[in-house]
LUMROLUM-595073 format. One record per atom (N, C-alpha, C): atom name; x, y, z; residue number from 1; residue in one letter. Coordinates in steps of 0.1 Angstrom, whole numbers, plus 5000, padded with zeros to 4 digits. Layout:
LUMROLUM-595073
<"CA",<X,Y,Z>,NUM,"A">
...
end
This chain:
LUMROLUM-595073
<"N",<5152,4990,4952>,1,"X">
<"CA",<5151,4981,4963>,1,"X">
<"C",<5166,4977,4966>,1,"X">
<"N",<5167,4976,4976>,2,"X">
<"CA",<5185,4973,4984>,2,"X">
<"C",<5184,4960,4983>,2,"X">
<"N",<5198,4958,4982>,3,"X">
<"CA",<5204,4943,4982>,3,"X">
<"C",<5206,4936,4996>,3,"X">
<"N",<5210,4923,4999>,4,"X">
<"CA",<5212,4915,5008>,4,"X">
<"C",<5198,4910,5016>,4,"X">
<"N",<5205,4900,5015>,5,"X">
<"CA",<5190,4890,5025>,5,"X">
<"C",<5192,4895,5035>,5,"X">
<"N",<5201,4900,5046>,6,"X">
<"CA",<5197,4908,5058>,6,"X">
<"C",<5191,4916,5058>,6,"X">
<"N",<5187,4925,5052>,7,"X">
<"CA",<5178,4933,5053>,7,"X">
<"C",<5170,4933,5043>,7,"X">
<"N",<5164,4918,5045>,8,"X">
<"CA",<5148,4916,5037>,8,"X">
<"C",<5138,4919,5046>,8,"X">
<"N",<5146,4919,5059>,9,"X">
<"CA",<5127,4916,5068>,9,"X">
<"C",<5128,4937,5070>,9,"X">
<"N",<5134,4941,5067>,10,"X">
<"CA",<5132,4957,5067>,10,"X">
<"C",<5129,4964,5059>,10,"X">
<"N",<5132,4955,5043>,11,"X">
<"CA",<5125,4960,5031>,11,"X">
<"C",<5107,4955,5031>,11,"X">
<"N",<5108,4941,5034>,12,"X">
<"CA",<5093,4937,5035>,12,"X">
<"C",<5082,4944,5045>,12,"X">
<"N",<5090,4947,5053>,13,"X">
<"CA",<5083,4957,5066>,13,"X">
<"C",<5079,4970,5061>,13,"X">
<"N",<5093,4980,5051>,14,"X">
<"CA",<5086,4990,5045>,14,"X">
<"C",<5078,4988,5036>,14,"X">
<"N",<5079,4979,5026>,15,"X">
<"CA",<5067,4973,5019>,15,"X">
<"C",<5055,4974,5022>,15,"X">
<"N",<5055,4965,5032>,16,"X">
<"CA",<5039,4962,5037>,16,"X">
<"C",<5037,4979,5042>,16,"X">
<"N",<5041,4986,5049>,17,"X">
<"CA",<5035,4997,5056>,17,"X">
<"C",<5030,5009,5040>,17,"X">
<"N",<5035,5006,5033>,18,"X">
<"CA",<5035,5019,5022>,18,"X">
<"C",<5021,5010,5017>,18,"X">
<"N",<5021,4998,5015>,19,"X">
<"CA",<5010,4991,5007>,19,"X">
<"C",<4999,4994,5010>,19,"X">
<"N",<5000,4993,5031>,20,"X">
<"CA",<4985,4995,5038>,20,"X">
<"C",<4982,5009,5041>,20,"X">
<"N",<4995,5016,5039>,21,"X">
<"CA",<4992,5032,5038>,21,"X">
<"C",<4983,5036,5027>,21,"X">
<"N",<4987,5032,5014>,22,"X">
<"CA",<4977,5034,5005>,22,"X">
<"C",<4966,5028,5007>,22,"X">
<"N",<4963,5017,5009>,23,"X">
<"CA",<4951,5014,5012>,23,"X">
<"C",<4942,5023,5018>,23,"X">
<"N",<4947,5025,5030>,24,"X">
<"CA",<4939,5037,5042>,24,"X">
<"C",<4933,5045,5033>,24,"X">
<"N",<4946,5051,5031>,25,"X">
<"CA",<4944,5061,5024>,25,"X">
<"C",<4930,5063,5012>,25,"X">
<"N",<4930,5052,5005>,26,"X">
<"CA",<4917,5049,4994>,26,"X">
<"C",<4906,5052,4998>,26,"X">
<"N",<4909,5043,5011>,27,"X">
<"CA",<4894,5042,5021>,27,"X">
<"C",<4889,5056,5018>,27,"X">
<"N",<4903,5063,5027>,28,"X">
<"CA",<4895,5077,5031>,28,"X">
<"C",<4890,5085,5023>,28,"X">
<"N",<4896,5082,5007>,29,"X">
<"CA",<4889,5093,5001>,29,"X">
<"C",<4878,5086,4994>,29,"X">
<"N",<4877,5077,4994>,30,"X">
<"CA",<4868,5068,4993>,30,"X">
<"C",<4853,5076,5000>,30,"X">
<"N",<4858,5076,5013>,31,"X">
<"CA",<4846,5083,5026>,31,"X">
<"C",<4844,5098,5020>,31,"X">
<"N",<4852,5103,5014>,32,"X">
<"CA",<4856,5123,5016>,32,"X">
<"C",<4846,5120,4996>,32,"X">
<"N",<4848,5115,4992>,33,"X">
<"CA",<4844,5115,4979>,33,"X">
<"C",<4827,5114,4984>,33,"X">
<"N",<4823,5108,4988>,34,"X">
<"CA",<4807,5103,4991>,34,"X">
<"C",<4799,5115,4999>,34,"X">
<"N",<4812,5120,5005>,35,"X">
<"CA",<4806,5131,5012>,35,"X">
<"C",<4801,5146,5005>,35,"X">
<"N",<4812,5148,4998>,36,"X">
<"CA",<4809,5156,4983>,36,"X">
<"C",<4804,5152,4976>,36,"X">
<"N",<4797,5142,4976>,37,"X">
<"CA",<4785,5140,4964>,37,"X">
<"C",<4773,5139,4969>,37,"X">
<"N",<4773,5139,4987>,38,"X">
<"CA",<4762,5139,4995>,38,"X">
<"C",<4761,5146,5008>,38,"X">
<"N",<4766,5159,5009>,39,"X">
<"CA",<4767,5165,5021>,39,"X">
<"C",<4763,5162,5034>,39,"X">
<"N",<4749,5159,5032>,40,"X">
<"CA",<4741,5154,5042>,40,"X">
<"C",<4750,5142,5052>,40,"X">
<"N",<4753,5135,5046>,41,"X">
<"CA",<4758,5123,5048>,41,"X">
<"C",<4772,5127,5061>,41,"X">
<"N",<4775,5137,5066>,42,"X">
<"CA",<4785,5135,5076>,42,"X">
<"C",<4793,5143,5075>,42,"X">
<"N",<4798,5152,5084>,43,"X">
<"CA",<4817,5159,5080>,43,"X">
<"C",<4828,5150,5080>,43,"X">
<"N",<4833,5149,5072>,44,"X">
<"CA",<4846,5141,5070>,44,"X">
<"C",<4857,5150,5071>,44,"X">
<"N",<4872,5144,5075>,45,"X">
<"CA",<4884,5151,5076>,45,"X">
<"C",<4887,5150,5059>,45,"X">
<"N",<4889,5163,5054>,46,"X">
<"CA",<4892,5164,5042>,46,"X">
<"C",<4906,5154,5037>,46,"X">
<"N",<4909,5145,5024>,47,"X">
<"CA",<4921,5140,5021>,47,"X">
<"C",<4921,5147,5007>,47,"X">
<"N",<4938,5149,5003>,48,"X">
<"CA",<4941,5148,4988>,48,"X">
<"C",<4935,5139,4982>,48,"X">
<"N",<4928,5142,4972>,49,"X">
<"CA",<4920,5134,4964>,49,"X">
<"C",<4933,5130,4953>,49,"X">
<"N",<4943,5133,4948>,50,"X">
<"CA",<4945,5127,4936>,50,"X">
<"C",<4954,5115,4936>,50,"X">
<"N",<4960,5107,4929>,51,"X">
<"CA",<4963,5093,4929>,51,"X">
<"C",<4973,5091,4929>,51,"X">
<"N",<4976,5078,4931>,52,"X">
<"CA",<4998,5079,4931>,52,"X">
<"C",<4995,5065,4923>,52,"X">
<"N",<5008,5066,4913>,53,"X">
<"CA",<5010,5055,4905>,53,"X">
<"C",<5027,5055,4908>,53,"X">
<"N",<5029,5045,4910>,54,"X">
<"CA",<5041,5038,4911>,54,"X">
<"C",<5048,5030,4896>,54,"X">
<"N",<5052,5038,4886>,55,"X">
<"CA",<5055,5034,4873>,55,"X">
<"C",<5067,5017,4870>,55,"X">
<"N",<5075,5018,4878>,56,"X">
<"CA",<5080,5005,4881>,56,"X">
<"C",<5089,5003,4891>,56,"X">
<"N",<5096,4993,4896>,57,"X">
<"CA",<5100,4990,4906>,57,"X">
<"C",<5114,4983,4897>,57,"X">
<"N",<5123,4982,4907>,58,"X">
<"CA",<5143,4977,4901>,58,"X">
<"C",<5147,4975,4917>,58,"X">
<"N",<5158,4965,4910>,59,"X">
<"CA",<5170,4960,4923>,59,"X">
<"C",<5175,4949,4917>,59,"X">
<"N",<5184,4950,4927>,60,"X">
<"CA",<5197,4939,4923>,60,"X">
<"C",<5193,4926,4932>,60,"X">
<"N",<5196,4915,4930>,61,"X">
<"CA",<5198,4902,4937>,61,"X">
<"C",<5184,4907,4945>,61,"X">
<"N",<5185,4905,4957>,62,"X">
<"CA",<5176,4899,4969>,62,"X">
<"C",<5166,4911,4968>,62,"X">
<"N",<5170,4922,4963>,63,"X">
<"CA",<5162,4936,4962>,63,"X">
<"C",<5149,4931,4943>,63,"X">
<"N",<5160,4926,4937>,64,"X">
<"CA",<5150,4928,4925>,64,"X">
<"C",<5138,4913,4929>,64,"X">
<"N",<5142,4901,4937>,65,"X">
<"CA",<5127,4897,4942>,65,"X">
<"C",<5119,4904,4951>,65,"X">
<"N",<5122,4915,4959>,66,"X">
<"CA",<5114,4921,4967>,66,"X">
<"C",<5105,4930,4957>,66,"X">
<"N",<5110,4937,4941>,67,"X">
<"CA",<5106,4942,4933>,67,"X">
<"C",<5094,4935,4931>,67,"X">
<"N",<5096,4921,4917>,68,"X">
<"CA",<5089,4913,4917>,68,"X">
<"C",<5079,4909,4927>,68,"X">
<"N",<5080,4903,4936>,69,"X">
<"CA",<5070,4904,4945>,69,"X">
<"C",<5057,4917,4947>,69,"X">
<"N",<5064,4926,4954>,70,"X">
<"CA",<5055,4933,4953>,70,"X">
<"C",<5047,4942,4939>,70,"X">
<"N",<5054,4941,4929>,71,"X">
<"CA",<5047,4947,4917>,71,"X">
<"C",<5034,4932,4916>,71,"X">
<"N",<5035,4916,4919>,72,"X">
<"CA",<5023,4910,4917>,72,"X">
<"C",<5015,4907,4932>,72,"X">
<"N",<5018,4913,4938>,73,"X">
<"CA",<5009,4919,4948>,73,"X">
<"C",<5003,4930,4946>,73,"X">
<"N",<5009,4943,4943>,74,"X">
<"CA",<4999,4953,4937>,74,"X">
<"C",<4990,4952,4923>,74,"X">
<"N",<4992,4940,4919>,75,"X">
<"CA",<4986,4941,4904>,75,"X">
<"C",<4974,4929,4908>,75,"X">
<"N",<4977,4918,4913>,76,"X">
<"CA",<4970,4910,4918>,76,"X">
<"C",<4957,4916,4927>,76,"X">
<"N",<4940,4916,4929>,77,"X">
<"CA",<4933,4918,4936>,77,"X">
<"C",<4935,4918,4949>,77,"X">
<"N",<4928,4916,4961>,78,"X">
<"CA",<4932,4920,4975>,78,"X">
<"C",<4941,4909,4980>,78,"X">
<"N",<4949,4920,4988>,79,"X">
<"CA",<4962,4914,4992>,79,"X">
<"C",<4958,4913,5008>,79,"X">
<"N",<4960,4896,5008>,80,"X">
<"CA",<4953,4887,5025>,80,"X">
<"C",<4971,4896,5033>,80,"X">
<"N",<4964,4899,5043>,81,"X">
<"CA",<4975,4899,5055>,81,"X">
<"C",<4974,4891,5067>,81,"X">
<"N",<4985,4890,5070>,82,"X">
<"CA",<4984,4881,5081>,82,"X">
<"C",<4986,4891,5095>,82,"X">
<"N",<4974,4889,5101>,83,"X">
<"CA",<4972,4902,5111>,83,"X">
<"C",<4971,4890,5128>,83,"X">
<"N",<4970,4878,5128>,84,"X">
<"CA",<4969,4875,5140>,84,"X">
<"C",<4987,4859,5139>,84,"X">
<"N",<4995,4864,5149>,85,"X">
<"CA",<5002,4858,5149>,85,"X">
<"C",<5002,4846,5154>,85,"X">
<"N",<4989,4843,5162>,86,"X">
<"CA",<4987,4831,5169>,86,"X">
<"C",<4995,4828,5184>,86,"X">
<"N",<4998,4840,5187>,87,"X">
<"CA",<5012,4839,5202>,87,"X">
<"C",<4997,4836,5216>,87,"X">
end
């Protein structure tokens, strides 16, 4: 994780997108798994089935709380987003 508080809102930005990418991603094999154990059930767009583990996370100053943070976000159960800005 990179240093300086200027570019926290760019680290937190990649953060969140890699977080809800995996997510998706669950989903989908989530869907592609059920379909292989029930053909009937639909054609699905095939995904890589195997897993990604992220072994640990580092940084200095403003980077090593972006660490922290996100390592108790990923370990913590579902992570609430804030999806309506109220504008």
């Amino acid at each position: 994780m990179a240093d300086a508080v200027s570019a926290g809102a760019y680290t937190a930005g990649v953060l969140e997108f890699m977080i809800e990418a995996l997510e998706e991603w669950q989903k989908a094999k989530d869907i592609f798994r059920a379909h292989l154990s029930s053909p009937n059930a639909g054609l699905t767009v095939p995904v890589p089935l195997h897993d990604v583990s992220i072994g640990a996370f580092s940084g200095a100053s403003a980077g090593r709380m972006y660490a922290a943070s996100l390592r108790s976000i990923m370990v913590q159960s579902e992570f609430q987003r804030i999806t309506d800005l109220g504008i």
